[in-house]
C-alpha positions in Angstrom: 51.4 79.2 136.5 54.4 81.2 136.4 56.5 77.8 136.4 54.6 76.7 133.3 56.0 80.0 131.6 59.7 79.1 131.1 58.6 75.4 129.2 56.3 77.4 127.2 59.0 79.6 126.0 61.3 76.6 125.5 58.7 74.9 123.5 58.2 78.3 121.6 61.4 78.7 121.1 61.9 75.5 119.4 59.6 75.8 116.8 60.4 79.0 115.6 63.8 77.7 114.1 64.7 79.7 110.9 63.4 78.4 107.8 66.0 77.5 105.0 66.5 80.1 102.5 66.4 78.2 99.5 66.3 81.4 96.9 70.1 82.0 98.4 71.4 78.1 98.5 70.1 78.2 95.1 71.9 81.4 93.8 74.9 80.1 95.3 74.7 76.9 93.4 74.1 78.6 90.1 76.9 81.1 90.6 79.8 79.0 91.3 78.3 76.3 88.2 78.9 80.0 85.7 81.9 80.2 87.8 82.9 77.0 86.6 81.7 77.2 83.2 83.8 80.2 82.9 87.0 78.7 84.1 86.2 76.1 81.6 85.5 78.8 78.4 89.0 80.1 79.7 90.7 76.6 79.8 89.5 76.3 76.3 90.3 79.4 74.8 94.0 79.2 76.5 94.1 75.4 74.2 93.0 77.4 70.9 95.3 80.0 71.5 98.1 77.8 72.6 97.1 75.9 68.8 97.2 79.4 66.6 100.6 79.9 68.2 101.7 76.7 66.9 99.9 76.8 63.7 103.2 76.5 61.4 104.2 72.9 63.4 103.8 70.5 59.9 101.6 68.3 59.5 103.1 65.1 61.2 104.1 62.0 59.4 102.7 58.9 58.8 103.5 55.1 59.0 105.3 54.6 55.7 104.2 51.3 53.8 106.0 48.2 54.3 106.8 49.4 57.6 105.0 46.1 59.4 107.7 44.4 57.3 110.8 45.6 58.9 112.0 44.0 62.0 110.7 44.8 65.1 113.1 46.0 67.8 110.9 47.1 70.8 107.2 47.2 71.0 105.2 49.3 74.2 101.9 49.5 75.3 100.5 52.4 77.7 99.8 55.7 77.8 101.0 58.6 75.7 101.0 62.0 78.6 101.6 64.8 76.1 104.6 66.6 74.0 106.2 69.3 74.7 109.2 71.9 73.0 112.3 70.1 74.2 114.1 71.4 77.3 111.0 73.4 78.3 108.9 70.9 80.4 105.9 73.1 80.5 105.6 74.1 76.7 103.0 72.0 75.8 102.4 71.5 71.9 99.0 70.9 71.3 99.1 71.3 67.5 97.7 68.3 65.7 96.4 66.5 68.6 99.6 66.2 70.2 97.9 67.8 73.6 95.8 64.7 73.5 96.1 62.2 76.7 95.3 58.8 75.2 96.4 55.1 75.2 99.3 54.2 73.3 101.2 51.6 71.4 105.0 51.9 70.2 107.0 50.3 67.6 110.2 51.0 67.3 112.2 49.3 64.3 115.2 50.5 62.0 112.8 52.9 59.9 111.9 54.7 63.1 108.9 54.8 65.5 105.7 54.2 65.1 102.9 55.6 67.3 99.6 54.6 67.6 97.0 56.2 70.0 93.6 54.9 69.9 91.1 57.9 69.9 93.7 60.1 69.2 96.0 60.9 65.9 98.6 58.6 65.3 102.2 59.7 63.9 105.7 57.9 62.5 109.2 59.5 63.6 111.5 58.2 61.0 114.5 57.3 62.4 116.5 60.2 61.1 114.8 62.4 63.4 115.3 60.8 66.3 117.8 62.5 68.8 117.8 60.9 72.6 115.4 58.7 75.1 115.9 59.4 78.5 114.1 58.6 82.2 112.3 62.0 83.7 109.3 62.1 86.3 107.3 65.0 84.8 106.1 66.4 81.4 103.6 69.0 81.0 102.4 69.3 84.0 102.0 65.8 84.8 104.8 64.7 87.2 105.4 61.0 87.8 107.7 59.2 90.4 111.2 59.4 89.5 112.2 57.7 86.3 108.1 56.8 85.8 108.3 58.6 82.3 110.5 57.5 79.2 110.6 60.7 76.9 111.8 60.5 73.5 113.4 63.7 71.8 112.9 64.2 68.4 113.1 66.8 65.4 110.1 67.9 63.3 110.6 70.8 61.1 112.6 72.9 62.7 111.8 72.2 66.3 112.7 69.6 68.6 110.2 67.7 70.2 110.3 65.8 73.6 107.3 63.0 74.1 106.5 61.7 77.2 105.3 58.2 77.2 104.5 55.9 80.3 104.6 51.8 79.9 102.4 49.7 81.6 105.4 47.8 82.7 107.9 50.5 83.8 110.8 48.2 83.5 110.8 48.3 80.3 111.7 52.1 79.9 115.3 51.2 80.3 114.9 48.8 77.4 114.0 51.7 75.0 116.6 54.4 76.5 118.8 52.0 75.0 117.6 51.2 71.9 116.5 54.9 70.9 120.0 56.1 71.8 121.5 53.4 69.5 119.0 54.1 66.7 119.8 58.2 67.2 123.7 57.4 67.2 123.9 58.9 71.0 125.7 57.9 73.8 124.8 60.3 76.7 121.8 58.9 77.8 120.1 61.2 80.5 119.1 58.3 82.9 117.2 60.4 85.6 114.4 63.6 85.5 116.0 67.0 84.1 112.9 68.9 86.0 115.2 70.1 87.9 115.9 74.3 87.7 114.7 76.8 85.7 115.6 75.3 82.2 113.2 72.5 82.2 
């Protein structure tokens, strides 16, 4: 009998195993999804602000008519990553849609560029305000390898602009380094990232 006693504690033992708390797994679950609801509220509060801030950006051009008719010097298709205030890689502008991520296709002719972002608002940098092209590797938060991103500097009001732009064919960001620099009347082209240091 008294070698029966340790198997029946076993077996006792085995089916007393603790019972899931469920009310605690549960309040757990709902706590980090306010948790992340909350981060979310702030994320998007942060964007609205960020927008009031930039509130007197103007309104951004357009595509001018007859613009299909001029010559085409460089077309692009890919992704538009964001704009920022030029020399400040983190400074995102969201103001008219400009935060936006989308897809992208450039133009580039004598009258200026053309940008078209399906989903997204398009805009027109005449010529005129252009003012550099250059290889980098991060904009915005978003860092690419080096040279991934061709960003393209340009005035609106008074503010310059820098607009990082990645081709589905990365070759061909050389290609428009070149042709912007020509279009702006620049020489110095800034061939690699200016991440680098505190000023960018």
């Amino acid at each position: 009998m008294t070698t029966l006693n340790p198997l029946y504690q076993l077996a006792a033992e085995q089916k007393s195993a603790e019972v899931t708390d469920w009310s605690a797994r549960i309040s757990w679950v709902l706590g980090l999804i306010v948790f992340i609801a909350f981060v979310y509220w702030l994320m998007r509060q942060g964007w609205k602000w960020r927008g009031s801030l930039q509130s007197g950006l103007p309104e951004l051009a357009t595509t001018p008519e007859g613009f299909a008719d001029g010559e085409t010097l460089l077309t692009l298709s890919g992704r538009y990553h964001a704009s920022t205030t030029a020399g400040q890689w983190l400074d995102r502008i969201v103001a008219h849609g400009l935060g936006t991520r989308s897809r992208v296709e450039l133009t580039l002719t004598e009258q200026g560029l053309d940008v078209v972002r399906p989903g997204a608002a398009d805009f027109f940098v005449p010529a005129a305000a252009l003012r550099e092209a250059r290889l980098d590797k991060a904009l915005a938060g978003k860092v690419l390898p080096e040279g991934g991103l061709l960003v393209i500097t340009w005035a609106h009001g008074d503010r310059l602009i820098d607009s990082g732009f990645r081709s589905d064919h990365a070759a061909e960001h050389q290609a428009w380094v070149d042709a912007v620099g020509r279009l702006a009347g620049t020489t110095d082209h800034h061939l690699t990232s200016t991440t680098e240091g505190t000023a960018r």
